[in-house]
Biopython code that builds the backbone (N, CA, C, O; Angstrom):
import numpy as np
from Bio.PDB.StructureBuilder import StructureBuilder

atoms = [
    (1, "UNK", "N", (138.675, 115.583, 176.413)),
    (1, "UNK", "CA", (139.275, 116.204, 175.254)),
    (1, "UNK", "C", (139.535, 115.112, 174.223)),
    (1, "UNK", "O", (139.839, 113.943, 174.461)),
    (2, "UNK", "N", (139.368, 115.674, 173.074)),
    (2, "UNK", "CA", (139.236, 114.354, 171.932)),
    (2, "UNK", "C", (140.162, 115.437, 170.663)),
    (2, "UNK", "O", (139.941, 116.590, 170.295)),
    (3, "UNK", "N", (141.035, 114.622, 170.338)),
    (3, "UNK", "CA", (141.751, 115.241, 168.930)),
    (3, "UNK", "C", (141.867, 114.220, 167.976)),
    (3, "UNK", "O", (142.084, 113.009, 167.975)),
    (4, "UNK", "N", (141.611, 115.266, 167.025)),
    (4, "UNK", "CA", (141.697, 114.405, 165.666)),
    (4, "UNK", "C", (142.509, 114.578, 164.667)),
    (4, "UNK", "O", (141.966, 115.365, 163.891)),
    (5, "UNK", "N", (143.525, 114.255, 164.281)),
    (5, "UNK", "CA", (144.508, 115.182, 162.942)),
    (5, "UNK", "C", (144.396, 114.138, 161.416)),
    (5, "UNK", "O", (143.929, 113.000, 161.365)),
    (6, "UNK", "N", (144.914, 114.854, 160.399)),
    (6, "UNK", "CA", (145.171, 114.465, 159.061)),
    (6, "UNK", "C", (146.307, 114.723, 158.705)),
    (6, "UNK", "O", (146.865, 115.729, 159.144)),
    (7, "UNK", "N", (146.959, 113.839, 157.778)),
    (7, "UNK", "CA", (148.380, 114.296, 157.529)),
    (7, "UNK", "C", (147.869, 113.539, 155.652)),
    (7, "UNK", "O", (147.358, 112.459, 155.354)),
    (8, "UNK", "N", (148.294, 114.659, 154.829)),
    (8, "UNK", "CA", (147.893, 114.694, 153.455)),
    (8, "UNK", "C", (149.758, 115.113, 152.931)),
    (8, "UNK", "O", (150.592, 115.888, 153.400)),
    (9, "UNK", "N", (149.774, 113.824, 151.378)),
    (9, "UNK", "CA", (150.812, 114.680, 150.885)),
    (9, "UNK", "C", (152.272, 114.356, 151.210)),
    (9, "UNK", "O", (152.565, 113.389, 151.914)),
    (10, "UNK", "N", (153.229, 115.228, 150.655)),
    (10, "UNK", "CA", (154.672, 114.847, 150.680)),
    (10, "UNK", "C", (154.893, 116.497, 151.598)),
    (10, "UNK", "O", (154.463, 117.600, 151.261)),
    (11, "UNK", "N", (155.492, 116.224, 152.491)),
    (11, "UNK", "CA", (156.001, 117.357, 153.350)),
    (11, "UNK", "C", (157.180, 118.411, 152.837)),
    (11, "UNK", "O", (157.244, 119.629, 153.004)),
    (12, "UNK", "N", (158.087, 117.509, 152.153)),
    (12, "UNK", "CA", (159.018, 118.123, 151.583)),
    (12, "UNK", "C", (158.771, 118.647, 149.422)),
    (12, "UNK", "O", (159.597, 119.082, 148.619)),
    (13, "UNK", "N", (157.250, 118.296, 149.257)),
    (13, "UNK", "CA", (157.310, 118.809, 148.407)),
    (13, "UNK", "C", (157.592, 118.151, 146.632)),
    (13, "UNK", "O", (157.252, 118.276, 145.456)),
    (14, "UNK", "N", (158.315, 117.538, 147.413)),
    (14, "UNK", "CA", (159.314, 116.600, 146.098)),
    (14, "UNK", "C", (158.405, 115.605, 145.007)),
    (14, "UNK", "O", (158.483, 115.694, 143.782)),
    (15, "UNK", "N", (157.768, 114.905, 145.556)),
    (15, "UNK", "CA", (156.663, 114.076, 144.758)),
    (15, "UNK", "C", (154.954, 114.226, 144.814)),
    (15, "UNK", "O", (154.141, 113.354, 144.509)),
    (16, "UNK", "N", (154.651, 115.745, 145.351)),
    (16, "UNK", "CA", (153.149, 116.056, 145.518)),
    (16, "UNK", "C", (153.232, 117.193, 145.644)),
    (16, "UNK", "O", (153.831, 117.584, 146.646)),
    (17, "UNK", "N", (152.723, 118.115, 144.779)),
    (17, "UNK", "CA", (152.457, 119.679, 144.982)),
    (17, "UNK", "C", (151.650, 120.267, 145.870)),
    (17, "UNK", "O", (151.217, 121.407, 145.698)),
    (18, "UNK", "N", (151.273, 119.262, 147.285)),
    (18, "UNK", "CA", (150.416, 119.609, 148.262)),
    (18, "UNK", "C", (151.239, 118.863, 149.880)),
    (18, "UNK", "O", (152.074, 118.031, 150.234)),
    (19, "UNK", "N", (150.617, 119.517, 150.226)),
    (19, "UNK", "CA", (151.346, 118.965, 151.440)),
    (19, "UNK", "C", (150.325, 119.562, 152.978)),
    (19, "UNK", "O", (150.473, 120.689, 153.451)),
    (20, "UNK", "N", (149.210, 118.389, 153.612)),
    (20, "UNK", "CA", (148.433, 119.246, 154.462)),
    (20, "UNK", "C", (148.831, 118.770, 155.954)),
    (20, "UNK", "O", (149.480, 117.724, 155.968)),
    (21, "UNK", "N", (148.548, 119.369, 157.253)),
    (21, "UNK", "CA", (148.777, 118.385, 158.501)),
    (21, "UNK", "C", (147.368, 119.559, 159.282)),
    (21, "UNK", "O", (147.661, 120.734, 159.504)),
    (22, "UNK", "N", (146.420, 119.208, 159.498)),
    (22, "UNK", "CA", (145.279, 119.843, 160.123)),
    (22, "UNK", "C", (145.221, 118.925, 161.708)),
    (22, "UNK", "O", (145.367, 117.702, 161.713)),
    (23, "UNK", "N", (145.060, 119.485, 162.606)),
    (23, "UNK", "CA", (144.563, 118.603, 163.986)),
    (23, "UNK", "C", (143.308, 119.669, 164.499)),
    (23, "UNK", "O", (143.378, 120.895, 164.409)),
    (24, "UNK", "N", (142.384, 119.054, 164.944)),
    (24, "UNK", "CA", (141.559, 119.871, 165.687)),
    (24, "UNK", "C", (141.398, 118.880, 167.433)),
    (24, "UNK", "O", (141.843, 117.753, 167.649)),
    (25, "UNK", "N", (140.738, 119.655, 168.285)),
    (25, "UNK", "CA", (140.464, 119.272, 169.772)),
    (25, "UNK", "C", (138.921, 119.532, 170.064)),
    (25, "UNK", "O", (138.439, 120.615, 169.734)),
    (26, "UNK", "N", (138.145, 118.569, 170.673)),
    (26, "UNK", "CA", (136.798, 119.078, 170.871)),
    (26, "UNK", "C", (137.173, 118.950, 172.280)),
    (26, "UNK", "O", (137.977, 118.146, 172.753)),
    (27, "UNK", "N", (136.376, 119.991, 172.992)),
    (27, "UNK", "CA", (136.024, 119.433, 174.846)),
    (27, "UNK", "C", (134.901, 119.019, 174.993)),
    (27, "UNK", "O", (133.898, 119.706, 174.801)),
    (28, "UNK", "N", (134.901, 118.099, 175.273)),
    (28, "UNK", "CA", (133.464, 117.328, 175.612)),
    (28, "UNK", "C", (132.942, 117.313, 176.830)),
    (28, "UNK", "O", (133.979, 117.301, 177.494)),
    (29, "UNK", "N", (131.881, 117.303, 177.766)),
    (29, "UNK", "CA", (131.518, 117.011, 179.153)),
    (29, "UNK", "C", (130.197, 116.519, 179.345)),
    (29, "UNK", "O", (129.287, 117.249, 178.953)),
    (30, "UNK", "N", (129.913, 115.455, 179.857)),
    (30, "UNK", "CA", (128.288, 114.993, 180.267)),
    (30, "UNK", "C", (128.308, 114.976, 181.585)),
    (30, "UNK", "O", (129.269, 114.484, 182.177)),
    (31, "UNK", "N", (127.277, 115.498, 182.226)),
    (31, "UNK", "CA", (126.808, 115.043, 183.584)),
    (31, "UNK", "C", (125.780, 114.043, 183.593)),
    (31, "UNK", "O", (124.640, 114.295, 183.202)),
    (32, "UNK", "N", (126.109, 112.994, 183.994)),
    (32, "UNK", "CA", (125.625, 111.729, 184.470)),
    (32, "UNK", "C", (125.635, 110.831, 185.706)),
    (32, "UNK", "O", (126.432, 109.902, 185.578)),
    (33, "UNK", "N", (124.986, 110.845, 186.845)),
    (33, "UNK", "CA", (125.240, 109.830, 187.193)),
    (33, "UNK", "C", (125.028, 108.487, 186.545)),
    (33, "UNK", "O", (125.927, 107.653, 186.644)),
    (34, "UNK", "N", (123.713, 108.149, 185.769)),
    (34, "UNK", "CA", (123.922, 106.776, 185.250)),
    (34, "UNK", "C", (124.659, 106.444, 184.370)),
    (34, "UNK", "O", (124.339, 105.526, 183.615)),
    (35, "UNK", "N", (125.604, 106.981, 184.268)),
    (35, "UNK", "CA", (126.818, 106.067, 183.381)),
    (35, "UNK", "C", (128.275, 106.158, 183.729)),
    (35, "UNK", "O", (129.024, 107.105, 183.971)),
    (36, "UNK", "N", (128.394, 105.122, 183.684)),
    (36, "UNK", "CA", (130.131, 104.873, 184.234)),
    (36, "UNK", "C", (131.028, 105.455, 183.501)),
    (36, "UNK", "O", (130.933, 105.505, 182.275)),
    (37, "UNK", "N", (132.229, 106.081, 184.327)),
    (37, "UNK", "CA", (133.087, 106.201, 183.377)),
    (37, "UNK", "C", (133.811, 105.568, 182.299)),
    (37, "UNK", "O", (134.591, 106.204, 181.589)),
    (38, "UNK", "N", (133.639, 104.655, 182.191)),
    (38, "UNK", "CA", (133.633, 103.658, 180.950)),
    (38, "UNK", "C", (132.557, 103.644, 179.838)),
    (38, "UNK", "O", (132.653, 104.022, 178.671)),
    (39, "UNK", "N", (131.797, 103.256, 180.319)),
    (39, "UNK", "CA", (130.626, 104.328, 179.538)),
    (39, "UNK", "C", (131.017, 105.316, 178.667)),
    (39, "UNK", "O", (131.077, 105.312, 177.437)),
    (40, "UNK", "N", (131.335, 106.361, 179.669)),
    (40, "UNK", "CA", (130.911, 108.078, 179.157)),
    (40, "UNK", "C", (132.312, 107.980, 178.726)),
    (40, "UNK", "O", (132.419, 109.031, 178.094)),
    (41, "UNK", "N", (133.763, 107.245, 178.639)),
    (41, "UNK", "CA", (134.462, 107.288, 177.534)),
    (41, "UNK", "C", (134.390, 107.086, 175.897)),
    (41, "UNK", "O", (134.829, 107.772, 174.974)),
    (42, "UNK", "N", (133.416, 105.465, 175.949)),
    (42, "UNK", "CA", (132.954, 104.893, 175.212)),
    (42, "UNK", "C", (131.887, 105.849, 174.349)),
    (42, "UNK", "O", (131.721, 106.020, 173.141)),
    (43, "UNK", "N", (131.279, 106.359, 175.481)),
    (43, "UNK", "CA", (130.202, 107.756, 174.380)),
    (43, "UNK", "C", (131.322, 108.667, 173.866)),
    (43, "UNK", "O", (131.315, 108.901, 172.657)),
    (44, "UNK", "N", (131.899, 108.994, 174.320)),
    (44, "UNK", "CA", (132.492, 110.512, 173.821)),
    (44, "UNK", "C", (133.661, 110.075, 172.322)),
    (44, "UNK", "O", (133.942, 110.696, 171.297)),
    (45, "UNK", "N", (134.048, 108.848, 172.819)),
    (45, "UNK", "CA", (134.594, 108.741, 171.773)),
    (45, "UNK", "C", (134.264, 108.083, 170.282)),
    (45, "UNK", "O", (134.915, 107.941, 169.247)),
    (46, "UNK", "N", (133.221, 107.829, 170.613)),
    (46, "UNK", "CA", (132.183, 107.761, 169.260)),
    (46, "UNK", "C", (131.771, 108.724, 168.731)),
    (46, "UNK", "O", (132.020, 109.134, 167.597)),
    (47, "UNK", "N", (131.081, 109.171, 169.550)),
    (47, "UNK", "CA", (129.986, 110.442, 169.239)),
    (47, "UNK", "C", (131.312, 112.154, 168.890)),
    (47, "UNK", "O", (131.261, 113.126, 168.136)),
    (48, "UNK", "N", (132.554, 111.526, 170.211)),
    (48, "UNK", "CA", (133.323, 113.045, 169.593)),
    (48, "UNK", "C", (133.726, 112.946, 168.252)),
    (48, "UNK", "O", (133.630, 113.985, 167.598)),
    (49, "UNK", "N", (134.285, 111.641, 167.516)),
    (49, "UNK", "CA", (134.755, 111.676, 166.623)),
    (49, "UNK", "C", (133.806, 111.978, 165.299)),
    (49, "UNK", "O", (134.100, 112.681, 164.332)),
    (50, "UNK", "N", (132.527, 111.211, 165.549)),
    (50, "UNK", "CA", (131.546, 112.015, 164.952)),
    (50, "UNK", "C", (130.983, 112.830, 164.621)),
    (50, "UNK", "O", (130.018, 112.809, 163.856)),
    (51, "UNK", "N", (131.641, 114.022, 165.305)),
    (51, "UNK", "CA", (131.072, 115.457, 165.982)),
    (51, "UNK", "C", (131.821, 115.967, 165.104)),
    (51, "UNK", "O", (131.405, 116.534, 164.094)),
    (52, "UNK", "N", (133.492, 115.747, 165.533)),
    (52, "UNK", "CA", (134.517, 116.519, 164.923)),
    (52, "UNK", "C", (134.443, 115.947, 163.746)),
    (52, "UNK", "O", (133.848, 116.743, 163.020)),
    (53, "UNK", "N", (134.751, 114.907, 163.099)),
    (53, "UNK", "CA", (135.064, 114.691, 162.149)),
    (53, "UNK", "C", (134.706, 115.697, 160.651)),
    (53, "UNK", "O", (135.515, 115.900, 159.746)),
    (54, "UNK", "N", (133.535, 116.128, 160.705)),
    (54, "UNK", "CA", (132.972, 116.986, 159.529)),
    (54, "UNK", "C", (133.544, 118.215, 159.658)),
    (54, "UNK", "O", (133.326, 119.016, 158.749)),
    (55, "UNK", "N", (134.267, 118.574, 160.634)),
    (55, "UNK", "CA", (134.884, 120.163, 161.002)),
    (55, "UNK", "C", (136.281, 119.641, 160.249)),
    (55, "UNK", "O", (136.892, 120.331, 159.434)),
    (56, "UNK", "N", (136.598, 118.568, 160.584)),
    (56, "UNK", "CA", (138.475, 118.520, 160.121)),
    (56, "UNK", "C", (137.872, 118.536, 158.636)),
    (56, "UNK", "O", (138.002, 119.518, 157.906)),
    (57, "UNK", "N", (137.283, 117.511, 158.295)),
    (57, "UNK", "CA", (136.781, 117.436, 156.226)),
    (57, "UNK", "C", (136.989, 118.304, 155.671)),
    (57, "UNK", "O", (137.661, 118.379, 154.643)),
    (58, "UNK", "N", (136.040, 119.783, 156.676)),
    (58, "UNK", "CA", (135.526, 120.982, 156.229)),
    (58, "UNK", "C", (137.089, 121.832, 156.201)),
    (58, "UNK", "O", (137.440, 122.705, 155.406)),
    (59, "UNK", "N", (137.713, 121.355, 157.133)),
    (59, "UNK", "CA", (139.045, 122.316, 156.746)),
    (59, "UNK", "C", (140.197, 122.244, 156.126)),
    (59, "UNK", "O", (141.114, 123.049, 155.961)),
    (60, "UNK", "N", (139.990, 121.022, 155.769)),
    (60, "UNK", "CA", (140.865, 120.369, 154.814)),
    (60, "UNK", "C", (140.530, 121.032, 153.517)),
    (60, "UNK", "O", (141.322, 121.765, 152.924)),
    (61, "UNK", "N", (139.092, 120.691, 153.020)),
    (61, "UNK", "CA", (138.698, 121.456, 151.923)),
    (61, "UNK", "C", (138.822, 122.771, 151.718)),
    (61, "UNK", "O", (139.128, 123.192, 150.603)),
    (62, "UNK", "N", (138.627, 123.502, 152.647)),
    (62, "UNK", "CA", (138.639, 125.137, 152.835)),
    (62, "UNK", "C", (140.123, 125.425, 152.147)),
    (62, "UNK", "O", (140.372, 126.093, 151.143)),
    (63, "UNK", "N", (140.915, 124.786, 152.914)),
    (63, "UNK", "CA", (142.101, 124.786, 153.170)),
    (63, "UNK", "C", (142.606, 124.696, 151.458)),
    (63, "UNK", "O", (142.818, 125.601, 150.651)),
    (64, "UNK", "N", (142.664, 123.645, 151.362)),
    (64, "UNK", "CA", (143.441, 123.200, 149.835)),
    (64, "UNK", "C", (142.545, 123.607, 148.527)),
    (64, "UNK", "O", (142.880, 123.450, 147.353)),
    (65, "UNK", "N", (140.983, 124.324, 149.156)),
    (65, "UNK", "CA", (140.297, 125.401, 147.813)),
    (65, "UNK", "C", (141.355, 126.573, 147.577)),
    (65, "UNK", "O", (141.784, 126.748, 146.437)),
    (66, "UNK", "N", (141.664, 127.154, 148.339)),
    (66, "UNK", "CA", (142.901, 127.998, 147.979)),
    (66, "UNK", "C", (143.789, 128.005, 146.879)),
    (66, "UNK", "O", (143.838, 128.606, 145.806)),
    (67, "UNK", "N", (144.250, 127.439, 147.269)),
    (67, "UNK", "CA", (145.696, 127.020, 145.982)),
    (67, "UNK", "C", (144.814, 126.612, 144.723)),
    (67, "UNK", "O", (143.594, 126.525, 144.581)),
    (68, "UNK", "N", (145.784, 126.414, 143.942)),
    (68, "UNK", "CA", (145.647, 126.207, 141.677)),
    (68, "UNK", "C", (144.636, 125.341, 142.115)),
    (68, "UNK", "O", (143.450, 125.587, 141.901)),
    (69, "UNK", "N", (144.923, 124.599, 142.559)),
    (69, "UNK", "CA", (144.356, 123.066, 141.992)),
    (69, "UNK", "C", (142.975, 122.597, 142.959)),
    (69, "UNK", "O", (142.631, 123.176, 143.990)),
    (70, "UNK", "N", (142.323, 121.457, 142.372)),
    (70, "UNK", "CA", (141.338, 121.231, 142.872)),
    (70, "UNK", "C", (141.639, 121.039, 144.242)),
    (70, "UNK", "O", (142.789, 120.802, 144.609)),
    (71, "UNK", "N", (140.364, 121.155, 145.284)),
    (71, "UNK", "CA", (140.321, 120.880, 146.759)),
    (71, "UNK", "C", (140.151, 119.659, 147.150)),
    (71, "UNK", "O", (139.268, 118.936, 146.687)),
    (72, "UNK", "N", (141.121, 119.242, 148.197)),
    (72, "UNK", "CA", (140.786, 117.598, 148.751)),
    (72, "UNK", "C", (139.598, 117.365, 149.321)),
    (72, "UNK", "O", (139.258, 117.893, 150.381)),
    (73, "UNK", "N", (139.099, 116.801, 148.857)),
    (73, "UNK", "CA", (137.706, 116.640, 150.066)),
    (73, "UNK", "C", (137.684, 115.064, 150.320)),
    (73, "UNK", "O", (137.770, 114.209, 149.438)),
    (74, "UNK", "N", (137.549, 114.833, 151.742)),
    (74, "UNK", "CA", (138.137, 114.224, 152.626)),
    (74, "UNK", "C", (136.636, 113.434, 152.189)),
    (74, "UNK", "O", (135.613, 114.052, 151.893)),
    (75, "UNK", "N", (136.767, 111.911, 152.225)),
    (75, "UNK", "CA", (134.930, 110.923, 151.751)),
    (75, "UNK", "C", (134.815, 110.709, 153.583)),
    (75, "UNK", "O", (135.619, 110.533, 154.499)),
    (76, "UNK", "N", (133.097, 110.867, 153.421)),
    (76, "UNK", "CA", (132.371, 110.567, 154.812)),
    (76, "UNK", "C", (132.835, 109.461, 155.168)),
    (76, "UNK", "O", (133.457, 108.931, 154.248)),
    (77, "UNK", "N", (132.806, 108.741, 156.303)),
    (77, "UNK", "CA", (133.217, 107.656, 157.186)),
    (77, "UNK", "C", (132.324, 107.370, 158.070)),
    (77, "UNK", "O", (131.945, 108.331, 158.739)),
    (78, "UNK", "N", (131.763, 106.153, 158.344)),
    (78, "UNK", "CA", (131.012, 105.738, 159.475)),
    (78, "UNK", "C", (131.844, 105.292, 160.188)),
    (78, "UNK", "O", (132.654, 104.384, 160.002)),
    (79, "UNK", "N", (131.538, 106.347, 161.582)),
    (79, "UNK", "CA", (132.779, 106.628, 162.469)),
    (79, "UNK", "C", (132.541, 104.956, 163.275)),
    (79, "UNK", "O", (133.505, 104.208, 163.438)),
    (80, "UNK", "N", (131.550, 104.690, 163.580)),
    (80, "UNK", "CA", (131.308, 103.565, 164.558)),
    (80, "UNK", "C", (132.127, 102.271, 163.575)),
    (80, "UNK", "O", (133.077, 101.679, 164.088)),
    (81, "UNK", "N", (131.824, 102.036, 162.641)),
    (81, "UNK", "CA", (132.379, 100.779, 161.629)),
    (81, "UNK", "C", (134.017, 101.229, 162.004)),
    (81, "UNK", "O", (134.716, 100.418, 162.611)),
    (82, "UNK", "N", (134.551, 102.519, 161.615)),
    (82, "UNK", "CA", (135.893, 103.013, 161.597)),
    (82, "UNK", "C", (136.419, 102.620, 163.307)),
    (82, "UNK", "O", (137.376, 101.865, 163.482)),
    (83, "UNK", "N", (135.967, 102.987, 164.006)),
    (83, "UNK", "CA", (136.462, 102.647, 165.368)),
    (83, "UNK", "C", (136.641, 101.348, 165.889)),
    (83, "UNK", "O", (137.356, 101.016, 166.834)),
    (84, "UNK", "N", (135.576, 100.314, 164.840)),
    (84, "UNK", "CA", (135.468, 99.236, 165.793)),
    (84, "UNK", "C", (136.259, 98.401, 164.748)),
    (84, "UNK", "O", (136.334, 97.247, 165.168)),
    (85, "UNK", "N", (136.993, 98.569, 163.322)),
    (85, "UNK", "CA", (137.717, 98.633, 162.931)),
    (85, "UNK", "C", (139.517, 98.209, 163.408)),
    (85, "UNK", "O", (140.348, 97.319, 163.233)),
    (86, "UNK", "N", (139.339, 99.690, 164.181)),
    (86, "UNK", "CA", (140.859, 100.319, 164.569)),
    (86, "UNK", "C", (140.777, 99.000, 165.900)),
    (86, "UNK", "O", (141.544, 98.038, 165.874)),
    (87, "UNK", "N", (139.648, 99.206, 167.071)),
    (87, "UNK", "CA", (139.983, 98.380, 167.764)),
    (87, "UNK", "C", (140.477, 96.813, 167.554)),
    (87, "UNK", "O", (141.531, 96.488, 168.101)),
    (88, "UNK", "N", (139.946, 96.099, 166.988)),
    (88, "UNK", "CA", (140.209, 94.983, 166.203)),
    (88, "UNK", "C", (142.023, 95.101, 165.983)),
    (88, "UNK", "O", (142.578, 94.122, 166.480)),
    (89, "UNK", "N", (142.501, 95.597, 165.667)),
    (89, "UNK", "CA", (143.776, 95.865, 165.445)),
    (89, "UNK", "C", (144.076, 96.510, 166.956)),
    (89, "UNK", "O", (145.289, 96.717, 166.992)),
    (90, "UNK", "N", (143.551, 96.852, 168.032)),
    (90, "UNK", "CA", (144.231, 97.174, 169.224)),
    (90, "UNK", "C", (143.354, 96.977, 170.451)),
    (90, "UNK", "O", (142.722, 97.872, 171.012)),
    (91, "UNK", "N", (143.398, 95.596, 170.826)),
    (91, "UNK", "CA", (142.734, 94.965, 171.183)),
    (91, "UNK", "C", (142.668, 95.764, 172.461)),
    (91, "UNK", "O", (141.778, 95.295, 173.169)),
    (92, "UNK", "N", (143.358, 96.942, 173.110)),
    (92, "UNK", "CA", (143.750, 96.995, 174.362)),
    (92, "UNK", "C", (142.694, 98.390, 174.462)),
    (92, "UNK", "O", (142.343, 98.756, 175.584)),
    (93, "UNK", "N", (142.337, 98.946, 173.547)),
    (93, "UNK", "CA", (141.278, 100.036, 173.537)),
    (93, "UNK", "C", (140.003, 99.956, 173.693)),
    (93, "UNK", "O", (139.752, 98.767, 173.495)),
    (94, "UNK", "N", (138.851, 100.605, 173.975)),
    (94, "UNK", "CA", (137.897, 100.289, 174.185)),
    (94, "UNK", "C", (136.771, 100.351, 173.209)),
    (94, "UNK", "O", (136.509, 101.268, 172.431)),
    (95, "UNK", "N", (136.235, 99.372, 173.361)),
    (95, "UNK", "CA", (134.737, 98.831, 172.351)),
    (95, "UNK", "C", (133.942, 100.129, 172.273)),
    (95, "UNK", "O", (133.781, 100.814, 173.283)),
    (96, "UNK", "N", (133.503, 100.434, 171.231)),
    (96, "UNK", "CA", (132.184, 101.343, 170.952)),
    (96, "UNK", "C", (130.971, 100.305, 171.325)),
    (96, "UNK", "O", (129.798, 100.665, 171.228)),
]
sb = StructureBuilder()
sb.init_structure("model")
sb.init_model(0)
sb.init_chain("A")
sb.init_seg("    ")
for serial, (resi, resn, name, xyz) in enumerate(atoms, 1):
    if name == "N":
        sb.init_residue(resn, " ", resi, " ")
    sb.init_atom(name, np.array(xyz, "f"), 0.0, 1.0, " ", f" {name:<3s}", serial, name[0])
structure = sb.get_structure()
């Protein structure tokens, strides 16, 4: 299971006339014997975030087309650069 959330905006309103919090969950499963579970973490969490990622964008936008004002649309990300990124800052997670 892989989740992904966004948090957009002032919650209370006060300094942003928007305010978003979206999370989505993918279930993922491979059958493999040739790959370790280290591995098949290392896949899923590349490839899930890759997967999901264009579904959260997509609902963010959906989402905030609604209301007056223009829709947020969330800019593409190369998830692999973004991950290996985050790790760098948490050394204790695992390498793509």
């Amino acid at each position: 299971m892989i989740g992904l959330g966004v948090e957009l905006g002032d919650e209370s309103l006060a300094t942003k006339p928007v305010y978003v919090k979206a999370n989505i969950i993918g279930l993922f499963h491979i059958e493999s014997d040739e790959l370790s579970d280290e591995q098949k973490e290392v896949f899923f969490k590349v490839n899930g975030v890759a997967i999901l990622f264009p579904y959260l964008r997509g609902l963010v936008s959906e989402l905030t087309s609604k209301g007056s004002m223009n829709p947020i649309i969330l800019p593409t990300m190369n998830i692999t650069v973004l991950l290996a990124e985050l790790d760098k800052n948490n050394p204790k997670t695992i390498q793509p």
